[in-house]
SEROVEX-929366 format. One record per residue (C-alpha): x negated, y negated, z; residue in one letter. Coordinates in nm, 2 decimals. Example, Ala and Ser with C-alpha at 12.3 -4.5 7.8 and 13.67 -1.06 7.14 Angstrom:
2
-1.23 / 0.45 / 0.78 / A
-1.37 / 0.11 / 0.71 / S
***
This chain:
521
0.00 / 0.00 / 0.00 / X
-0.27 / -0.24 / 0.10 / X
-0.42 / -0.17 / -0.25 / X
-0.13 / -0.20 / -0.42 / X
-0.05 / -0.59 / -0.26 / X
-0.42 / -0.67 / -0.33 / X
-0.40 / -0.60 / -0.70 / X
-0.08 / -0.73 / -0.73 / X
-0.18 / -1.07 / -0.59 / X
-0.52 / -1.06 / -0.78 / X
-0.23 / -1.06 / -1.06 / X
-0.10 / -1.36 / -0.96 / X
-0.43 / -1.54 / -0.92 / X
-0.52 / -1.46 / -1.27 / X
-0.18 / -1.56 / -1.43 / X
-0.21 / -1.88 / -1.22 / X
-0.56 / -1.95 / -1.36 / X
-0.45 / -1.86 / -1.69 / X
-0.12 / -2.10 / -1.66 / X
-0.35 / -2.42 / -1.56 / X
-0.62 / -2.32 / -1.80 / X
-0.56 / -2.53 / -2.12 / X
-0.59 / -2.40 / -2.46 / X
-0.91 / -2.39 / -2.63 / X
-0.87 / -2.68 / -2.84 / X
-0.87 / -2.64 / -3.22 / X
-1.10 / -2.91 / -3.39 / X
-1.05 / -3.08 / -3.79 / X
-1.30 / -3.28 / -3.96 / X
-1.07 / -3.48 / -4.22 / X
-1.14 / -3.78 / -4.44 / X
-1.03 / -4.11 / -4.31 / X
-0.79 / -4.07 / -4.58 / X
-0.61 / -3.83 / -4.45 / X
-0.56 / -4.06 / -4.13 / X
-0.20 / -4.16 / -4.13 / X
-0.12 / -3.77 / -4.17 / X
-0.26 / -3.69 / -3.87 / X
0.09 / -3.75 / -3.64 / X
0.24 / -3.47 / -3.84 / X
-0.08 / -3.20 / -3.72 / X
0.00 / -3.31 / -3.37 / X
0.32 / -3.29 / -3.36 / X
0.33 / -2.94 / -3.48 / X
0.04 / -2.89 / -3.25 / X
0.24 / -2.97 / -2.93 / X
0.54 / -2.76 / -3.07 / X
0.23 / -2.51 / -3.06 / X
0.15 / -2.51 / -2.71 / X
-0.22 / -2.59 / -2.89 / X
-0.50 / -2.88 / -2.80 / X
-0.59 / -3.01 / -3.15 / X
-0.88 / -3.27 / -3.17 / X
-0.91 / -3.47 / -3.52 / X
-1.26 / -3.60 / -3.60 / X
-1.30 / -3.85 / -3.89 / X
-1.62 / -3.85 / -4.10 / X
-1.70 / -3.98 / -4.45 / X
-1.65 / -3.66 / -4.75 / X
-2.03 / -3.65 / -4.73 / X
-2.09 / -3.61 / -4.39 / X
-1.78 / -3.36 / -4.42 / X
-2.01 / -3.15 / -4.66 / X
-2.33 / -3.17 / -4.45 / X
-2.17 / -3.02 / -4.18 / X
-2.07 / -2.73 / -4.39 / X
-2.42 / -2.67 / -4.38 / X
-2.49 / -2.64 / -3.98 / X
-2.63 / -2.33 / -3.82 / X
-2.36 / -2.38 / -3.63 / X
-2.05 / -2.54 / -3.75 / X
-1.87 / -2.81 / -3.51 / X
-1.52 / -2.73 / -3.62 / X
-1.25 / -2.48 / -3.72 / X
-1.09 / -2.65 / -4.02 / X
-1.23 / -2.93 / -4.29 / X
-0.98 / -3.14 / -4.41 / X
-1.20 / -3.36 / -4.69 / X
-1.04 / -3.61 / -4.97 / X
-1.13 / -3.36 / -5.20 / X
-1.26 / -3.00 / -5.28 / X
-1.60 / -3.16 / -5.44 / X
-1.74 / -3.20 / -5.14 / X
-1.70 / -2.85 / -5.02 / X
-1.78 / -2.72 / -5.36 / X
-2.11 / -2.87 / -5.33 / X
-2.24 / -2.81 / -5.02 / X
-2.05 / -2.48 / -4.87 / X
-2.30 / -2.28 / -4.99 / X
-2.26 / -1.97 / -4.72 / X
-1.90 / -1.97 / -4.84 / X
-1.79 / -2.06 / -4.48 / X
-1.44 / -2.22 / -4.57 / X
-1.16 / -1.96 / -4.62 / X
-0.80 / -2.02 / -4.70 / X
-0.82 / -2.32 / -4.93 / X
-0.52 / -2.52 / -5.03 / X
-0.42 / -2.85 / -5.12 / X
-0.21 / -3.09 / -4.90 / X
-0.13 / -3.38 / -5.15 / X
-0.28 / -3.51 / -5.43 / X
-0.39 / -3.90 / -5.50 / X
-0.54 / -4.03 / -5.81 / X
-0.80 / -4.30 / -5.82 / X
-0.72 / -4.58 / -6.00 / X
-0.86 / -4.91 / -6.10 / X
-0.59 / -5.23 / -5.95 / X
-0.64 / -5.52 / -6.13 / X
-0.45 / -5.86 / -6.05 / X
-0.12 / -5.93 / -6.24 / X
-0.25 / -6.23 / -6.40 / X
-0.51 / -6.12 / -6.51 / X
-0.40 / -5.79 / -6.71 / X
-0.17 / -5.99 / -6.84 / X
-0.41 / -6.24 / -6.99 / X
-0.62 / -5.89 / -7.07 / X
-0.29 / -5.76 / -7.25 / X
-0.31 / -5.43 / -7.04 / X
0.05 / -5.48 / -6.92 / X
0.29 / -5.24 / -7.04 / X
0.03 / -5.07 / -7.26 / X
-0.26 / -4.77 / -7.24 / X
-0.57 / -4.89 / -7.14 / X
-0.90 / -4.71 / -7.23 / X
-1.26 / -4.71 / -7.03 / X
-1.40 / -4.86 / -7.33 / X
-1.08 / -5.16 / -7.29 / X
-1.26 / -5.21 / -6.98 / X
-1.63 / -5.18 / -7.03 / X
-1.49 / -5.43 / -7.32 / X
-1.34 / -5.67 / -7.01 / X
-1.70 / -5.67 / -6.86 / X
-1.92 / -5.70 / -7.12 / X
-1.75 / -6.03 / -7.21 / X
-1.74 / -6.18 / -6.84 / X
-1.39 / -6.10 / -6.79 / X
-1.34 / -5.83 / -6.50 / X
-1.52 / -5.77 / -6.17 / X
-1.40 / -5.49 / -5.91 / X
-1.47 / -5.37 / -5.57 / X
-1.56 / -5.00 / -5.56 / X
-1.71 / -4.78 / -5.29 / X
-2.00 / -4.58 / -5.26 / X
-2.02 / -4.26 / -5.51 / X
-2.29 / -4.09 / -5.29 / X
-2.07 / -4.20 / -4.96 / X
-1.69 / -4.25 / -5.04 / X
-1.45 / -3.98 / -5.22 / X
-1.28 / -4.28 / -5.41 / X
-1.64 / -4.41 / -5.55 / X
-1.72 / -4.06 / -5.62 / X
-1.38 / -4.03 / -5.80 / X
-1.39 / -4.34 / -6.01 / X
-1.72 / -4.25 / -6.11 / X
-1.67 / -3.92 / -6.25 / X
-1.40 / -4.03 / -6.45 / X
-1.66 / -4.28 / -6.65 / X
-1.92 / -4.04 / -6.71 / X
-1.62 / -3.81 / -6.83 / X
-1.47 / -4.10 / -7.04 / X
-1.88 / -4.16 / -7.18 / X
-1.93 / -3.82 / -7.30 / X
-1.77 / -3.72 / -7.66 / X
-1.76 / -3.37 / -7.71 / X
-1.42 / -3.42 / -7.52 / X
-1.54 / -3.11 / -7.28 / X
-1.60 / -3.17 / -6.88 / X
-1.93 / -3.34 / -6.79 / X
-2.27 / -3.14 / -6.89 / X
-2.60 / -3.12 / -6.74 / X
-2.75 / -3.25 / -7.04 / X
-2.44 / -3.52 / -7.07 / X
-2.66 / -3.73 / -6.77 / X
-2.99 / -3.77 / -6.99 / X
-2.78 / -3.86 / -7.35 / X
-2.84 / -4.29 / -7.29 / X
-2.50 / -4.34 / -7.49 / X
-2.36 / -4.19 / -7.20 / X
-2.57 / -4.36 / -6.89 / X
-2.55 / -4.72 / -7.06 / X
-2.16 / -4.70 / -7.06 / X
-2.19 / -4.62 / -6.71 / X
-2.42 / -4.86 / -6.62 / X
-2.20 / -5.09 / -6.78 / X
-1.91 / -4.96 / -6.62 / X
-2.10 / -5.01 / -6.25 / X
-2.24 / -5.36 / -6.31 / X
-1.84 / -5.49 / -6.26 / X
-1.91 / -5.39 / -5.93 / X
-1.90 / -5.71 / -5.73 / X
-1.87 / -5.55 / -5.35 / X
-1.97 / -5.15 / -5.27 / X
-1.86 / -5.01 / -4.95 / X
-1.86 / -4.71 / -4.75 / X
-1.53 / -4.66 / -4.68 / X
-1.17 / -4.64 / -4.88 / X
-0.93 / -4.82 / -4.62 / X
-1.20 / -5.10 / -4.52 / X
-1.21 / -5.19 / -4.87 / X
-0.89 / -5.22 / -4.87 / X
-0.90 / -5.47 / -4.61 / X
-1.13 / -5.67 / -4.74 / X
-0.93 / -5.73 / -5.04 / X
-0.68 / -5.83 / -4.81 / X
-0.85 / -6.04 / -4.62 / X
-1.03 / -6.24 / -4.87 / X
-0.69 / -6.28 / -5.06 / X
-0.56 / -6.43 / -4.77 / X
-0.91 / -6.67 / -4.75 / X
-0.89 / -6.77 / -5.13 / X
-1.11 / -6.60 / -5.24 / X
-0.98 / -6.39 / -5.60 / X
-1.17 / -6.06 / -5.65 / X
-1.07 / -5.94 / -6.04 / X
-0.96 / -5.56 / -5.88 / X
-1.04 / -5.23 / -5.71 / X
-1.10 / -4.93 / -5.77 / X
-0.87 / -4.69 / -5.52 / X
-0.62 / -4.45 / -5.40 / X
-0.29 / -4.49 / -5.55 / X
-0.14 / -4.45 / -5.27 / X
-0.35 / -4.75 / -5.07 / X
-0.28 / -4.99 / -5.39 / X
0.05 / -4.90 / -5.30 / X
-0.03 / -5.00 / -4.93 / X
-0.26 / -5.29 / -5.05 / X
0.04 / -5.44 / -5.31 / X
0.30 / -5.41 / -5.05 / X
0.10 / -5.59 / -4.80 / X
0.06 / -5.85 / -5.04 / X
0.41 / -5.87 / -5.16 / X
0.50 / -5.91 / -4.77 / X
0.29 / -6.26 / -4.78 / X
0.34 / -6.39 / -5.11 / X
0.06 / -6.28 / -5.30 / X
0.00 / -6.17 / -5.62 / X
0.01 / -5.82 / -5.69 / X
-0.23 / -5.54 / -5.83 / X
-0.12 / -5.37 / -6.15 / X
-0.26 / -5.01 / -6.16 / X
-0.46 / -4.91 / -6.48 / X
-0.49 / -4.53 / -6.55 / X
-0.71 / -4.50 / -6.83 / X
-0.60 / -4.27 / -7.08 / X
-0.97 / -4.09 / -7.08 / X
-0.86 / -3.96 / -6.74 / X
-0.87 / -4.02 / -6.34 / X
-0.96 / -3.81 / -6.11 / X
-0.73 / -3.70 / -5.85 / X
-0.81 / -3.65 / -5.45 / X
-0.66 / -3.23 / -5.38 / X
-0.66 / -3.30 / -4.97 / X
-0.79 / -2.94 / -4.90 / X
-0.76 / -2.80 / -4.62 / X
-1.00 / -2.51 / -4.48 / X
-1.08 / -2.27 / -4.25 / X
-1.39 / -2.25 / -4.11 / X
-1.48 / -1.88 / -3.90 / X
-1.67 / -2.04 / -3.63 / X
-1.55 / -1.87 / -3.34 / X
-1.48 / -1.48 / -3.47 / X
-1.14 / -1.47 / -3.35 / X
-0.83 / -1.37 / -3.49 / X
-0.63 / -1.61 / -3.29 / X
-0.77 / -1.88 / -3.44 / X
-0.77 / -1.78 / -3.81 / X
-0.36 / -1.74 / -3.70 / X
-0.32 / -2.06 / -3.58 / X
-0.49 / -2.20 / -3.89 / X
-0.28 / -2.05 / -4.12 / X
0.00 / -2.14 / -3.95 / X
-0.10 / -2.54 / -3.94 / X
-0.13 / -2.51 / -4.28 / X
0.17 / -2.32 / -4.34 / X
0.37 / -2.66 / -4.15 / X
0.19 / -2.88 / -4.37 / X
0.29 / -2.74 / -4.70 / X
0.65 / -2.67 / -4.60 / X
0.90 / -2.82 / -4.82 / X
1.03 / -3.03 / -4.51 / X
0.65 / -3.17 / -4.44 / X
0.60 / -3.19 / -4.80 / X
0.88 / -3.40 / -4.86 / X
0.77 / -3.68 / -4.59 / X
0.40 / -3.66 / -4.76 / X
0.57 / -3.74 / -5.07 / X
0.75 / -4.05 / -4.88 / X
0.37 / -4.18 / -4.75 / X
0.34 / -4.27 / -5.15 / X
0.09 / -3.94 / -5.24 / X
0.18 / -3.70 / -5.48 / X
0.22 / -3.31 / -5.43 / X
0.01 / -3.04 / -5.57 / X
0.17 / -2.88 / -5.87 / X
0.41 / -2.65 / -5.77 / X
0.52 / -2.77 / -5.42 / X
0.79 / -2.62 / -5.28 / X
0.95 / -2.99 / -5.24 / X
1.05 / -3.20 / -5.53 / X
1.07 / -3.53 / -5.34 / X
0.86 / -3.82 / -5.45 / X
0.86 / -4.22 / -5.37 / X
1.05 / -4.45 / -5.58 / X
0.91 / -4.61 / -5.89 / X
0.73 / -4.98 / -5.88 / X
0.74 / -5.07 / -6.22 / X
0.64 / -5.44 / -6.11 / X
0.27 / -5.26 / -6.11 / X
0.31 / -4.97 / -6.27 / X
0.34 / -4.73 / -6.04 / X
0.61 / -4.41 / -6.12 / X
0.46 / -4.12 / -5.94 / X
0.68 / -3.90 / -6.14 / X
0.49 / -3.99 / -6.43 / X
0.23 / -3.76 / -6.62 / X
-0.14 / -3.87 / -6.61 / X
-0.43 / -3.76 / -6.76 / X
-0.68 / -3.56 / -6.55 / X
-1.00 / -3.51 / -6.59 / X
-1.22 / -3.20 / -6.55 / X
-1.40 / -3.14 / -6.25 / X
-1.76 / -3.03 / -6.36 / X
-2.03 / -2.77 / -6.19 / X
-2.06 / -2.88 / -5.82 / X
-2.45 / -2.84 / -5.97 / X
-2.37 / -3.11 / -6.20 / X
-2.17 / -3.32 / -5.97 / X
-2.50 / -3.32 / -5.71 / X
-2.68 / -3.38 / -6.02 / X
-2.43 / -3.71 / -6.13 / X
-2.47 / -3.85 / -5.78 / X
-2.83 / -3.83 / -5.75 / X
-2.82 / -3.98 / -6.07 / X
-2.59 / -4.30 / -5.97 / X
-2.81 / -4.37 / -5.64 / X
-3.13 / -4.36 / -5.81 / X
-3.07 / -4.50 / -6.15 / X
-2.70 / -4.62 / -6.25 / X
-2.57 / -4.79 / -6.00 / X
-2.59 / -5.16 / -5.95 / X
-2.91 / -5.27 / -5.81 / X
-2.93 / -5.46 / -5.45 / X
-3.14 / -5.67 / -5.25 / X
-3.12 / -5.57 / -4.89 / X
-3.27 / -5.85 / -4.67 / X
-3.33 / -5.67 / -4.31 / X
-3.38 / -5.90 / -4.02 / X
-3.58 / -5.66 / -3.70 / X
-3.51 / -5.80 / -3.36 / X
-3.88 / -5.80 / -3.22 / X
-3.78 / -6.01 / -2.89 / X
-3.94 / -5.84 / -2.54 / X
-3.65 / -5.68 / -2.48 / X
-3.74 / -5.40 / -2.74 / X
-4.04 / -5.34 / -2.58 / X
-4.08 / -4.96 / -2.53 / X
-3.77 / -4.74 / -2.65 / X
-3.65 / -5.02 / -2.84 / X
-3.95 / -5.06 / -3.07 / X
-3.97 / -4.67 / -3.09 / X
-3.59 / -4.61 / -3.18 / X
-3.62 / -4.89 / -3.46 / X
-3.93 / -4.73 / -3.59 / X
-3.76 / -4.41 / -3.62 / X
-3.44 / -4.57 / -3.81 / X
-3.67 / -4.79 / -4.02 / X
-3.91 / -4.43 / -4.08 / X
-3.53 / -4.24 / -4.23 / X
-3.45 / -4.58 / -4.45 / X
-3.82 / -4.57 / -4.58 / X
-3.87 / -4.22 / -4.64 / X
-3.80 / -4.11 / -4.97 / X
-3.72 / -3.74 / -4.86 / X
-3.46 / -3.83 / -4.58 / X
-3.26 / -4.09 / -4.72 / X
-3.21 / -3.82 / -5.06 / X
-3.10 / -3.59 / -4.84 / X
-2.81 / -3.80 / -4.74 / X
-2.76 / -3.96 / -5.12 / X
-2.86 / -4.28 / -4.97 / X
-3.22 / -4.33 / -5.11 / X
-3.36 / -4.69 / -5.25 / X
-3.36 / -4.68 / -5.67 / X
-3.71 / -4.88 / -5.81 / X
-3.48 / -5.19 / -5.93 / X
-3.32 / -5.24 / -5.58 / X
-3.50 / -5.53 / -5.38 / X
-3.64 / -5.49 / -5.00 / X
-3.72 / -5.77 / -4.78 / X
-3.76 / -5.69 / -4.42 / X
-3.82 / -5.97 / -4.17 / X
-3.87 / -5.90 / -3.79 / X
-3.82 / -6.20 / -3.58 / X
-3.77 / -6.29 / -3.18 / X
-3.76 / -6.64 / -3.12 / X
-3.79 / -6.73 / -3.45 / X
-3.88 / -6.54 / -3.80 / X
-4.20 / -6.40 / -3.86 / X
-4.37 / -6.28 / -4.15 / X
-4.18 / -6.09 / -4.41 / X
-4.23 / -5.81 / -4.63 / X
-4.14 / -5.74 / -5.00 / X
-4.13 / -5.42 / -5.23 / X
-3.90 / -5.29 / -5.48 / X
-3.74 / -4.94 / -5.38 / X
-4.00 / -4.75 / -5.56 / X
-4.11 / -4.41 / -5.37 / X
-4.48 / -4.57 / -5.40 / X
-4.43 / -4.90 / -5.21 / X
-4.20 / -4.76 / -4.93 / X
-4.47 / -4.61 / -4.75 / X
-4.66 / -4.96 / -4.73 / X
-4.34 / -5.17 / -4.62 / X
-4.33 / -4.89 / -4.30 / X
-4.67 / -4.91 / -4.25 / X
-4.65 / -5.29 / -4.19 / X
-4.32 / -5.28 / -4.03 / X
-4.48 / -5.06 / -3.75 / X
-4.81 / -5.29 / -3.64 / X
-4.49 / -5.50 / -3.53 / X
-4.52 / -5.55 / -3.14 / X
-4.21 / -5.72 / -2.91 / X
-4.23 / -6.02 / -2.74 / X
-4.04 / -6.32 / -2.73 / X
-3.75 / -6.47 / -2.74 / X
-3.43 / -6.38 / -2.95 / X
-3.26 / -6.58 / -3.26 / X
-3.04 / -6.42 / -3.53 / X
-2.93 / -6.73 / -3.70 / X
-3.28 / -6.87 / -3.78 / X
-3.35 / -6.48 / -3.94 / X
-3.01 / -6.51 / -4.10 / X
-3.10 / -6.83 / -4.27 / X
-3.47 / -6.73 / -4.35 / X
-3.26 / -6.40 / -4.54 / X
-3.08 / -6.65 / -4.73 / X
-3.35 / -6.81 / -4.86 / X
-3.47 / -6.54 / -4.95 / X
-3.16 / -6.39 / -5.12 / X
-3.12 / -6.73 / -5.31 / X
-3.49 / -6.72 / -5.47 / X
-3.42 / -6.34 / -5.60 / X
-3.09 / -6.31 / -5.68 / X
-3.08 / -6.64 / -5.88 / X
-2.90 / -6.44 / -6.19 / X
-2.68 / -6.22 / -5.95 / X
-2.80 / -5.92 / -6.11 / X
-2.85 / -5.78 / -5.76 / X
-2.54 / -5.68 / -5.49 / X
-2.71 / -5.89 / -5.22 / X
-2.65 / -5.78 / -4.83 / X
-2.86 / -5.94 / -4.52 / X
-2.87 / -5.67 / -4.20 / X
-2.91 / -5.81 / -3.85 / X
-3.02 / -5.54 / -3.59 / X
-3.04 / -5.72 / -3.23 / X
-3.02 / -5.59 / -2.91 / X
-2.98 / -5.99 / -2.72 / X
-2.82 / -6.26 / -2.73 / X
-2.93 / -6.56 / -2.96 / X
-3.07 / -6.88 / -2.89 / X
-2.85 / -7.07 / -3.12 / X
-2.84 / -7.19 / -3.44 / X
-2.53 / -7.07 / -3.54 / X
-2.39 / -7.40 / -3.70 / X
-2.70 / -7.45 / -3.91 / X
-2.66 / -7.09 / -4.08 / X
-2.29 / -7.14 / -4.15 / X
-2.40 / -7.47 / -4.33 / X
-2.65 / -7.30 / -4.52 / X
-2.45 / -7.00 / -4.58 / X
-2.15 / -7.24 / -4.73 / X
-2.41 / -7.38 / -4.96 / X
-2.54 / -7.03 / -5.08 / X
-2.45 / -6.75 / -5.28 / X
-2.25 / -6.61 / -5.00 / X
-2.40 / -6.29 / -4.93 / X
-2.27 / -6.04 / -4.67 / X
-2.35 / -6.02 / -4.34 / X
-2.38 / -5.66 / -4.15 / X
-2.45 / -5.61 / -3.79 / X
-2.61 / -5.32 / -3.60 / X
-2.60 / -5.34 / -3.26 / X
-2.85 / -5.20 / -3.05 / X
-2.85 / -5.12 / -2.62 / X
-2.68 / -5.42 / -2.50 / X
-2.62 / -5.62 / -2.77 / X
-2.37 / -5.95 / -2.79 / X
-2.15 / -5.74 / -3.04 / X
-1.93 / -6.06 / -3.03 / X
-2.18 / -6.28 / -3.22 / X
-2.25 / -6.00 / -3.50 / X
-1.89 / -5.94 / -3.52 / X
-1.85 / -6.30 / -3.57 / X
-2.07 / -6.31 / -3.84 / X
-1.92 / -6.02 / -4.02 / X
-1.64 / -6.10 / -4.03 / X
-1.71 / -6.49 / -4.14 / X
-1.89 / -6.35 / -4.46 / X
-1.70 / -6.02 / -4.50 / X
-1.92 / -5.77 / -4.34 / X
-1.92 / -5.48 / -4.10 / X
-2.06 / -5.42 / -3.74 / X
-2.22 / -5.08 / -3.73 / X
-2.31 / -4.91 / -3.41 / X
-2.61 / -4.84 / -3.33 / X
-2.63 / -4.78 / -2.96 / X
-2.52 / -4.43 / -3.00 / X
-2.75 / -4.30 / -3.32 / X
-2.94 / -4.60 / -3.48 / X
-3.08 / -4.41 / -3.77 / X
-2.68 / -4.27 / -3.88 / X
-2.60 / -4.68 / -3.84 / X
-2.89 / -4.78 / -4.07 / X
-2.76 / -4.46 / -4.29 / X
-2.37 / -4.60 / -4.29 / X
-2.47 / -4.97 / -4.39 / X
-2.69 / -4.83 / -4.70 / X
-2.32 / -4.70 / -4.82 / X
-2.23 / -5.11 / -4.81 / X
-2.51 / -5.20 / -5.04 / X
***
């Protein structure tokens, strides 16, 4: 008897542990795209009984975890299957299927495809390479090496270059016929970023300042959020061009990733993604403006805009996805040759207060940026007709360095950048101004995507109304902040936001902030 009540209550201690114990919680890298879908995972998530965390990375980072000894999460959840294509080279995703589909299109104000006569009509790549050439047509565009929606946009001009009419080949990237149209294509960049939904925002914003960017290149669905946004405040709206070569379209996969061994898992998995392409779930992703992959069990879609062209019920034409070889290929290609050429002007906070870990951290972010065979590895490396100009400063600037981005000169610039000892006092705006200078006397054609970087870890002196005078009277570059230990975020973020940059963090991983801004430039 006495055994029998002692197993019986070590029953209830374990069912009471159990009960308390929460579920192991299941963990999704996704897309930042994927963002305002996430309420629908937790919801069915808490129906579950199940933790579920949502982590948001860019699509590249997305694919470099794929290739982890150890991956970090149970699902991937990326804008789109190139990214797993490429770099899931163990085959660790299982149980692939799309979620939604969204093209990437090229938005281009009202007025002006009006005056282009694109209104109501097809409209070719060559219409626009046409619209550049002659000074007519500028667009914001993200990253190809660091953004889906760059990397989208892109593919469809190499696959609107080529003219064998087939998917992009390897030996498509050295015919120039097919690079010069691309280069063209990428010198209407006017502003690169790193990220879809901040683009977005800043097209917002600087409509709201004045200031008339031609058009962008993005999801159809976030025109759709962009235009109604606009429409909400009076402004004019962007008319979506599909070009009749082809888009490319963002599949929203969703995977499973075996990290655990467990059957339970794998279960739940399926069943999340079971929910999510339900006809019911399917029906109120159709409402959020995407489309639905082709044979979706739910025939619900938006309502036509004609006012900018948008009828998601309408056909397109789609492009075919090449070799992920040849995508890796294409990319490498755009970072080191095709893509617009930049002139980043770095200001190095040098002040005492970097003495010791400081100075070692920044020579460790300032080794990734300047070392040809990290910064490749993350599709981020310098191309020989970008511009480097690196000034370290504490109270006030000191001497600067110059190279290109060819592999030869980066190991000098590092070299020098490293016989740099703290001490001082700390000014940003009298670095920021020196950086503007500097971008003036360079960039005196525009050829160049100018940026200035401000890493500081203090507080400044002052100064500030000098550089907004001199900023007014410049070419108006961009100004990104990353913050390092301590640093008066409020003055970077000012900053930013006054010339339409970004605050990066860098008290957490300095060299992954450095990494993030190179997607901005």
């Amino acid at each position: 008897m006495r055994k029998f009540i002692a197993a019986f209550l070590c029953l209830l201690a374990l069912a009471a542990c159990s009960d308390s114990t929460p579920p192991e919680t299941f963990a999704v890298v996704a897309g930042s795209e994927n963002r305002d879908l996430e309420p629908i995972v937790q919801e069915f998530c808490t129906k579950q009984g199940h933790a579920c965390s949502v982590t948001y990375l860019g699509s590249l980072d997305i694919g470099l975890s794929l290739a982890d000894a150890e991956p970090k999460y149970d699902a991937v959840w990326p804008a789109a299957s190139i990214w797993i294509s490429i770099f899931d080279q163990e085959r660790k995703v299982r149980h692939l299927a799309s979620i939604a589909q969204n093209p990437v299109v090229l938005g281009v104000r009202e007025s002006l495809a009006r005056d282009l006569g694109w209104i109501g009509r097809d409209v070719s790549m060559a219409d626009i390479v046409a619209a550049i050439r002659n000074g007519k047509l500028d667009y914001l565009m993200t990253s190809a090496t660091q953004s889906n929606s760059g990397a989208s946009a892109y593919l469809a001009m190499l696959s609107a270059a080529v003219s064998h009419g087939d998917t992009i080949r390897r030996q498509d990237l050295d015919d120039p016929a097919v690079t010069e149209t691309v280069r063209t294509l990428l010198r209407g960049i006017r502003r690169s970023a790193g990220s879809s939904g901040w683009l977005a925002d800043l097209y917002l914003a600087s409509a709201r300042q004045g200031v008339r960017y031609d058009g962008m290149w993005n999801y159809e669905v976030t025109i759709r959020d962009v235009n109604n946004q606009l429409r909400t405040e009076g402004k004019e709206l962007l008319y979506a061009i599909y070009p009749t070569e082809g888009v490319a379209v963002a599949d929203s996969p969703l995977g499973f990733v075996d990290r655990k061994g467990g059957q339970e898992t794998e279960a739940f998995f399926l069943k999340l993604q079971a929910h999510l392409t339900s006809p019911e779930v399917q029906k109120r992703i159709a409402e959020s403006g995407r489309r639905l992959p082709f044979g979706s069990a739910s025939t619900a879609t938006p309502r036509a805009e004609p006012e900018w062209n948008f009828n998601p019920e309408k056909l397109i034409s789609t492009i075919r996805m090449p070799e992920p070889g040849v995508i890796r290929q294409a990319l490498d290609l755009y970072q080191g040759a095709l893509r617009r050429p930049s002139i980043t002007v770095m200001c190095l906070d040098y002040s005492g207060s970097m003495q010791g870990d400081g100075e070692q951290q920044l020579r460790e972010a300032m080794s990734f940026l300047l070392t040809p065979e990290q910064t490749k590895r993350h599709l981020v490396q310098w191309s020989p007709q970008d511009r480097i100009v690196i000034i370290p400063f504490d109270g006030s600037p000191r001497a600067e360095y110059q190279s290109t981005g060819a592999e030869a000169e980066q190991g000098a610039m590092l070299t020098a950048v490293n016989t740099q000892v703290a001490g001082g006092g700390t000014d940003i705006y009298a670095c920021a101004t020196r950086a503007l200078q500097r971008i003036d006397d360079l960039n005196r054609n525009e050829e160049y995507l100018p940026a200035i970087v401000i890493m500081s870890d203090g507080k400044s002196q002052g100064g500030a109304q000098a550089f907004r005078r001199a900023w007014d009277a410049s070419t108006k570059p961009p100004v990104f902040g990353i913050t390092f230990a301590d640093a008066n975020e409020q003055q970077l973020k000012e900053l930013a936001d006054e010339t339409g940059g970004r605050v990066f963090d860098g008290r957490r991983d300095l060299i992954d902030a450095f990494r993030s801004m190179r997607g901005y430039n």
